[in-house]
Each structure stands twice: as C-alpha cells, then as structure tokens.
C-alpha positions as CSV (number, residue, x, y, z in Angstrom):
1,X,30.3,2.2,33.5
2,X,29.4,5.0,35.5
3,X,25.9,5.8,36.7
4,X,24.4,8.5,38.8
5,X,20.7,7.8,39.8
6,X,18.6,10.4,39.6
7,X,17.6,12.3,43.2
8,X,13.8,13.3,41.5
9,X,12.0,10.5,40.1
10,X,9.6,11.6,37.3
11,X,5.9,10.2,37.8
12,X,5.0,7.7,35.2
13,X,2.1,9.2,32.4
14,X,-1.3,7.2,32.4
15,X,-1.2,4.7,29.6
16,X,-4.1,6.3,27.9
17,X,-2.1,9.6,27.0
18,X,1.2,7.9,26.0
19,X,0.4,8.9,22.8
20,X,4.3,9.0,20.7
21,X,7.7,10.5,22.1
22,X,6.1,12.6,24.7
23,X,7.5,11.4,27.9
24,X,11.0,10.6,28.5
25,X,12.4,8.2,31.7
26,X,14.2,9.4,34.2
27,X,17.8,8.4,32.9
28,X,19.8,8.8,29.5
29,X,23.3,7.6,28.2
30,X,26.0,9.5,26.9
31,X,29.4,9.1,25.4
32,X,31.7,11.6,24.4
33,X,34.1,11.0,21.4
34,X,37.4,13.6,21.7
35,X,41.2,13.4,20.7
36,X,40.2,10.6,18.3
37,X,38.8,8.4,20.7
38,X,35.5,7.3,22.5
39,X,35.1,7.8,26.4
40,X,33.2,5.3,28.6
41,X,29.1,5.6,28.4
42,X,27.7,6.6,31.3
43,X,24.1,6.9,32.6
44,X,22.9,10.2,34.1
45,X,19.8,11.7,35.0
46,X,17.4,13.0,32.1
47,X,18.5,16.7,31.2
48,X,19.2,19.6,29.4
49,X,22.8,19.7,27.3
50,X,24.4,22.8,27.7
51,X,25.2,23.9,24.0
52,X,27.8,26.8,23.0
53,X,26.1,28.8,20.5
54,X,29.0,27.8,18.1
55,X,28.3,24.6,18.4
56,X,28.6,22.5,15.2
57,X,25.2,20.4,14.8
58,X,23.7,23.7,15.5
59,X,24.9,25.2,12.1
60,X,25.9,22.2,9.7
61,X,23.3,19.5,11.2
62,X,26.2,16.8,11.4
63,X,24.1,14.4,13.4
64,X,22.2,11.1,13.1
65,X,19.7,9.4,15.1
66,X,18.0,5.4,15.2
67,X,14.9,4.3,16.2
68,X,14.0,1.2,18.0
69,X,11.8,-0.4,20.5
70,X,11.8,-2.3,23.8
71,X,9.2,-4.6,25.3
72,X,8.0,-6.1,28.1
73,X,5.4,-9.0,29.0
74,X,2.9,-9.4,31.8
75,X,5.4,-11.5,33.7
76,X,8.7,-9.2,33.4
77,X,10.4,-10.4,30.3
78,X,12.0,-7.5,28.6
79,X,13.1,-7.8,24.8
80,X,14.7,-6.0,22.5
81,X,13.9,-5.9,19.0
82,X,16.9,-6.3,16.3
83,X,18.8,-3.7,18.4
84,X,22.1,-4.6,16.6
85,X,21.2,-4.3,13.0
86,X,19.9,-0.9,14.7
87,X,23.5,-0.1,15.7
88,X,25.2,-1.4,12.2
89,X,23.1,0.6,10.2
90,X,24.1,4.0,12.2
91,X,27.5,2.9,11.7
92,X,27.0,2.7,8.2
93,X,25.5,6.2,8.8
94,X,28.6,7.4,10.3
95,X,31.1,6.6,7.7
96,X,28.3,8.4,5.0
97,X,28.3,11.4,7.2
98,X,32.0,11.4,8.4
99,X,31.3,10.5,12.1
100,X,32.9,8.2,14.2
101,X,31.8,4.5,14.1
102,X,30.5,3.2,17.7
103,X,31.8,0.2,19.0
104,X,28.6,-1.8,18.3
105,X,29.2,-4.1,21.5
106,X,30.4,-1.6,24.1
107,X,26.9,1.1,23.4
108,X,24.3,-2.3,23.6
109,X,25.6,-3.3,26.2
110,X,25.3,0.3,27.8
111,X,21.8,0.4,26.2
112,X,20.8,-3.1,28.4
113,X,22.1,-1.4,31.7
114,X,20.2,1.5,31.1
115,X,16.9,-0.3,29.8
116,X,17.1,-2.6,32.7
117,X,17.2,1.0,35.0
118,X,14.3,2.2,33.6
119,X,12.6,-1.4,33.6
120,X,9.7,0.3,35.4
121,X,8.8,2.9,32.5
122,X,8.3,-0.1,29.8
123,X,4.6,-0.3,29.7
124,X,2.9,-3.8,28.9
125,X,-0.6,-2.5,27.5
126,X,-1.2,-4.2,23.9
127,X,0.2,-1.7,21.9
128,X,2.8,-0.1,23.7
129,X,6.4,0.0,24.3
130,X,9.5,2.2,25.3
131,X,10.9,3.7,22.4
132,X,14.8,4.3,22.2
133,X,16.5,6.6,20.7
134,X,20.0,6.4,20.0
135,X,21.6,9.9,18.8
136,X,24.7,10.9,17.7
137,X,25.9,15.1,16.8
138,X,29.1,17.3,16.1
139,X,30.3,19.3,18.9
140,X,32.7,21.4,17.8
141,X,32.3,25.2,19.1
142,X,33.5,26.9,15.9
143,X,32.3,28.2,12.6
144,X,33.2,26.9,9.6
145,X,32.2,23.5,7.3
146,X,33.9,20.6,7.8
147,X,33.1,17.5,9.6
148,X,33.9,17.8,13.4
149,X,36.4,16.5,15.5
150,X,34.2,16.6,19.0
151,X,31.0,14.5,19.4
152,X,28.6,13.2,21.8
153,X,26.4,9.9,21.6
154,X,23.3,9.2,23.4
155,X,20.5,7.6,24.0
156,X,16.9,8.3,25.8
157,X,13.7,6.6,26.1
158,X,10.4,7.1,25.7
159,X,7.3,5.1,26.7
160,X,4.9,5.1,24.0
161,X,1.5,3.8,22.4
162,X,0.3,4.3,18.7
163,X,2.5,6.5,16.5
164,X,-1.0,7.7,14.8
165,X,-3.1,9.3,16.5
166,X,-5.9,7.2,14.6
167,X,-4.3,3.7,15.9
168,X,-5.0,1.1,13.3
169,X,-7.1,2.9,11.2
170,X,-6.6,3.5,7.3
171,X,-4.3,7.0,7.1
172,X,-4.7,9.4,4.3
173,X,-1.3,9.6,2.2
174,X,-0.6,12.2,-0.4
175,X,1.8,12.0,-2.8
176,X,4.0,14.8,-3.1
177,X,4.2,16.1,-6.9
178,X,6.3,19.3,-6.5
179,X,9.1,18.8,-3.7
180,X,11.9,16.0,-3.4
181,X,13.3,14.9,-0.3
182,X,16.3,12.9,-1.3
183,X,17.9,12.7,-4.8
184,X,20.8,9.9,-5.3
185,X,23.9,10.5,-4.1
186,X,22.4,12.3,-1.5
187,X,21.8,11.1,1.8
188,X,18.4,9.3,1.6
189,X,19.3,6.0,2.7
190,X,20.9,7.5,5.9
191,X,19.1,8.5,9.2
192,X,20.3,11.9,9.2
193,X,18.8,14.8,10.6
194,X,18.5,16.9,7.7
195,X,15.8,14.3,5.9
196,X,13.4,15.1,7.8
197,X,13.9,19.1,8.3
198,X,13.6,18.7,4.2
199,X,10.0,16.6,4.7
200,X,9.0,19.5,6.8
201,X,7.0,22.0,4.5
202,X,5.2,19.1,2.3
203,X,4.3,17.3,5.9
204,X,2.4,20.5,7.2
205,X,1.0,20.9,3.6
206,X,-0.9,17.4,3.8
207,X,-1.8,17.8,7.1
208,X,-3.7,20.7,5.8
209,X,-5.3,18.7,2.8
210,X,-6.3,15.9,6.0
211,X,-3.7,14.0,5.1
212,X,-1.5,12.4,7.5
213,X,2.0,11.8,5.9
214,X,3.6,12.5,2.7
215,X,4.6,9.8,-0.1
216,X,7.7,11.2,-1.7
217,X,9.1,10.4,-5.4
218,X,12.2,10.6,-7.3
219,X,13.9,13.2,-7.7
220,X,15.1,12.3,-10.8
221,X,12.0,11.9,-12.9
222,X,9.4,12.9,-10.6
223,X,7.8,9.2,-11.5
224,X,8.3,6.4,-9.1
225,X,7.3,6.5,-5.5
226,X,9.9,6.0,-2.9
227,X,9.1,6.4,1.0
228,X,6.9,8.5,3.6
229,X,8.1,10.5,5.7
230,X,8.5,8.0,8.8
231,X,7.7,4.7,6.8
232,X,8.5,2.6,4.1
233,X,6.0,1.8,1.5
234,X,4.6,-1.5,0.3
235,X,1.9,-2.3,-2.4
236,X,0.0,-5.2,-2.9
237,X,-1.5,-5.3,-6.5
238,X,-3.5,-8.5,-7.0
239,X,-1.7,-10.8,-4.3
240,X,1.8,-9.3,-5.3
241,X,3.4,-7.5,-2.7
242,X,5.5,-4.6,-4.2
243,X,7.8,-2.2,-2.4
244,X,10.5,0.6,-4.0
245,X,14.2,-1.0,-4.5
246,X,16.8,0.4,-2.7
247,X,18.5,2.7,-5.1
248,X,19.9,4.8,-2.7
249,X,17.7,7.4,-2.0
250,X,15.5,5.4,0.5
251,X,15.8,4.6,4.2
252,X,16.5,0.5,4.4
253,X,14.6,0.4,7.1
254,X,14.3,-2.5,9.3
255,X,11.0,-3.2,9.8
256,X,11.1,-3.2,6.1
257,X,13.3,-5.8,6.1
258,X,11.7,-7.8,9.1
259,X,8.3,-7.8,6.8
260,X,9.9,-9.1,3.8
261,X,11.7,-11.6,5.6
262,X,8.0,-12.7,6.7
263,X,6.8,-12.4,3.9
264,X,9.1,-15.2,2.1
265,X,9.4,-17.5,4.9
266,X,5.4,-17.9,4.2
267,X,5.6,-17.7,0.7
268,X,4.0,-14.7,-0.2
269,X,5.1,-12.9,-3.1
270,X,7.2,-10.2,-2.9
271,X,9.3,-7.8,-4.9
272,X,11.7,-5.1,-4.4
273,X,11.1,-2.8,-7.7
274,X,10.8,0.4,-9.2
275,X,6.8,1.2,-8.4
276,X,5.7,4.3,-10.8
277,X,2.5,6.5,-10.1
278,X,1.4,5.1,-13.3
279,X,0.9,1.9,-11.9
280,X,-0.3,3.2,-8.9
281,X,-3.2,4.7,-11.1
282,X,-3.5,1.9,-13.4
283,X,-3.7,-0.6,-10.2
284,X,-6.8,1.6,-9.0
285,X,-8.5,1.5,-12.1
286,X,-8.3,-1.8,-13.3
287,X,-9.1,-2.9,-9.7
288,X,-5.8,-5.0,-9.0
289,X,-4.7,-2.6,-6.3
290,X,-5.6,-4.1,-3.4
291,X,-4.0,-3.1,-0.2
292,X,-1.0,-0.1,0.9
293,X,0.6,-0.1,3.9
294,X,4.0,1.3,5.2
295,X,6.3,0.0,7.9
296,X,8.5,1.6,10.5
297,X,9.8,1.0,14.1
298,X,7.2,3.7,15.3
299,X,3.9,2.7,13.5
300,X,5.6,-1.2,13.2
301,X,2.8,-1.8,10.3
302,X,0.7,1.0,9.2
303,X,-2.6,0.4,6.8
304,X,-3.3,3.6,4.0
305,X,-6.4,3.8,3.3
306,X,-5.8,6.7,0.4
307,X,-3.9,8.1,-1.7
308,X,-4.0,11.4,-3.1
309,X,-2.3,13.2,-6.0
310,X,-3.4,15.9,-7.6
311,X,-6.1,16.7,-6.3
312,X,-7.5,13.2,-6.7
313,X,-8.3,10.6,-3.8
314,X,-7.8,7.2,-4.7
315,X,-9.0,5.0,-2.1
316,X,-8.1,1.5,-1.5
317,X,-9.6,-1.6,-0.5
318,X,-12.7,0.9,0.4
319,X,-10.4,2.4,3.0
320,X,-10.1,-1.0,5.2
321,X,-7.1,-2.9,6.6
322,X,-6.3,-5.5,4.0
323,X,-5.8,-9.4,5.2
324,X,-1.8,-9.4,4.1
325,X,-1.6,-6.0,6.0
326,X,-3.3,-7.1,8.8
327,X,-1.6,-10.4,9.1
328,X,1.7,-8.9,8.9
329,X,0.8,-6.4,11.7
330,X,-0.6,-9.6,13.8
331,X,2.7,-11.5,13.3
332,X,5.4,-9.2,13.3
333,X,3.7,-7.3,16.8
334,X,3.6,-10.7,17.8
335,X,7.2,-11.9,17.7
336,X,8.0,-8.5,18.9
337,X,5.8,-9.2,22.1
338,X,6.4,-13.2,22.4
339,X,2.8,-14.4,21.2
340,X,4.4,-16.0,18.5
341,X,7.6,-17.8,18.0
342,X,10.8,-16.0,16.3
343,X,12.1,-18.3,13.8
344,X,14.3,-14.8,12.8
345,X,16.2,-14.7,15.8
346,X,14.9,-10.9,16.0
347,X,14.0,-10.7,19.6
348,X,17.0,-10.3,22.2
349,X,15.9,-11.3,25.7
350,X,17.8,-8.9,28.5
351,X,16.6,-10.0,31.9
C-alpha cells in the first residue's frame, strides 16, 4: 500500500474543545473502484477532492458512510471496537444501494496502517476517542439516474469527546408527529446519506423547541416509535428493557446490538418489539416507565431525560440517569477502553 506522509503536520486541538467531528488528522485513505474493479488503498495527506460539477453523488446522493471508534490507554494500547461488523454492515449497504462490495479484509487492514499513522491524534482523556469514518460515493461525471460505474472509498479520522454538548446529562427528545424519515422498503435500515438530509428539517425544528434530537415513527401508521436521528432507542418500563424490532425501516445499529448482547449475558430482560406512543403514555402515567436511553457509536449510551409530543413533556425518572442506563454506559465504555474484560470478543487490539 502506498503512502505519502504529509509535509505540514496539523497541531493537535486541546482536549477540552474536541467537542464531535471537528478536527480531522493529518492523513486519510482512499480507494478508487473503476472498470469493475477496486485499486489498491492508499494513504495521503488530509484534503480537498476535486469534484466535477457532474459528478454523480452530487445529484443522486449514491453514497454511504459508517461510524466507528478507536481507543487508546494510558500505556499505548490502541483498540478497535467491532471494526468488522462495521465493514459487513456497509457491505450489506452496498448491495441495497447498488455499490460495490469492499473486500472486508484488504480496507481493515488499510484502516490499522492508517490508525497506527495517526497513533498520536487518539486522545486517552475518559471520554474520548478518534472517530473513523469510513465513506463510500458515485463518481460518475454525467447526468442521468442510474447507479454509477465510478467510485471512491475512504476513510478519515477524527479525534473526539462527547457527541452532546451536555455530556452525560438527560437530553430532551421530541417525538416527531408530522414527518417520516424512513417508510419500509425504503432505505432505513441502511447508512445512506439521504437519511439524514430527510431528518434535517424536524432536527432544526426541535432544536428550536430545546430539544436535542428527534424520535421518529412509522411511516405506516404514524404509531410506534422507531429511532432518533443518530441513535437507537431503548425503553425500560418496570425492569423490562424494550427497544423497536427491526422491521426494516431502522438502522441495526451496533451499539445496539453490543447493549443487548450485555444485557442477556447478565440476565436482564430484554425485548425487541413494536413500542407504540400509547404505551409510551400509558408507561408515564401509570408510573412503570422508568428509564430511556438511546445508543450509537458517537454518544455510545445516551440517557433522555424527556420526551415531548404534542406539545406535552413527559419526563422520566425526574430527568436522571437511570441505574440500567448508567450501568450499561459503565460497562460497555469499559470494555471499549479495557477497564473491564470482553467476554464478546468486541475489542481488536492493533499494536
């Protein structure tokens, strides 16, 4: 694999002000796909593409991105973080959004050559970690819809600290009761860009409200909860954790899955249903709702503190971090980081 070092050397952002995804390292990876085939990764300095104005992700948004996280202790030990289910679900991604598949072993092992380049970027504060993103667009330069036949693949990094700007602390949720993001047969369970340019105009709507995020529902019957915007959504009503099935309009995220691996393996119950904003209601009134929480690879386990729909607040567990969200935060950061063991086998050492 090819790699050209980088003649300016970025300085590295105080700790303080990582904040999320506002810094990037000093190298990315790229890997061009053309006449049916995938060229050799290489690493280059971090910098502007040159784009044709034609080009095809420009106009039809053919392209697809991951999320995922590497960290590093006090003594030097980088890990990775389930980096290859990572890679299999944006393969499954490709074949939903007609894109070539990646050869899963030849872009982690490009990944570990460039994290172990950037080794100095990972931060080690509690709390903190580089975050990767792999990408992956249509670069056609020519009008017209159809999937593409040109694309590029790659990956940059990001040193980061809390995804919220409020750290631990409960967030504000409101349900959406007008707009959809994803109906079935649509592309909800896939990372695709357009997702999230549909979550757009209901995000800056909440954020208006005070609320951080927006909690979509179906499309279908406008009655069961599904997913926010950058998380998954669980529900504990009186020691039962609930989160939405997977009925194909919902991200399968894997932090999602890492939680209700957890969960099991301590015997905590745990179901994967249909969760309606009846019960949501119902749960609040009758008192057996007692913790919310979503999970992601940016905000690992996030605490919601309340929930609003139509123009009602329902807050939960007095807007506190419940014990089963709070212990799931405490173990899964913890295998993430090495302060507990991984019975998963979840945590890929690289150095």
């Amino acid at each position: 694999m090819k790699i050209t070092k980088t003649t300016m050397p970025k300085s590295k952002p105080p700790v303080d002000k990582l904040g999320f995804g506002k810094y990037f390292t000093d190298h990315m990876l790229i890997m061009d796909f053309e006449d049916g085939k995938w060229k050799e990764p290489e690493i280059v300095p971090y910098a502007p593409f040159a784009m044709d104005p034609s080009t095809s992700i420009l106009h039809y948004g053919q392209g697809i991105f991951e999320g995922l996280k590497a960290y590093k202790n006090k003594e030097g030990k980088i890990t990775l973080f389930r980096a290859l289910d990572n890679f299999k679900r944006m393969n499954n991604g490709c074949a939903r959004m007609c894109m070539p598949k990646l050869d899963i072993d030849v872009v982690y092992n490009a990944l570990v050559e460039l994290i172990l380049l950037e080794k100095d970027w990972i931060p080690t504060d509690p709390g903190t970690s580089l975050y990767i993103r792999p990408t992956l667009i249509a670069t056609d330069t020519q009008l017209g819809v159809s999937s593409g036949t040109k694309y590029r693949f790659f990956i940059i990094l990001s040193p980061v600290g809390s995804y919220y700007s409020t750290g631990l602390k409960p967030t504000k949720i409101l349900i959406e009761d007008k707009y959809v993001r994803a109906p079935l047969g649509g592309t909800g369970e896939v990372k695709c860009m357009g997702n999230y340019a549909a979550s757009l105009l209901s995000g800056d709507i909440a954020k208006k409200k005070g609320y951080s995020q927006v909690l979509w529902m179906d499309s279908n019957e406008h009655k069961y909860v599904e997913e926010v915007g950058a998380m998954n959504m669980f529900f504990v009503f009186d020691g039962v954790v609930k989160t939405p099935a997977l009925v194909g309009s919902i991200l399968p995220g894997i932090t999602r899955d890492s939680v209700i691996k957890i969960l099991k393996s301590e015997n905590i119950p745990i179901e994967e249903t249909r969760i309606s904003i009846d019960d949501i209601k119902k749960g609040f009134e009758n008192g057996t709702l007692n913790e919310a929480f979503g999970t992601g690879t940016a905000a690992v386990v996030s605490p919601v503190g309340v929930l609003g729909f139509n123009g009602k607040d329902f807050e939960i567990n007095s807007g506190k971090m419940g014990k089963i969200t709070e212990y799931l935060y405490d173990r899964l950061t913890g295998i993430q980081v090495g302060r507990y063991p991984d019975p998963f086998g979840w945590v890929i050492p690289i150095n």
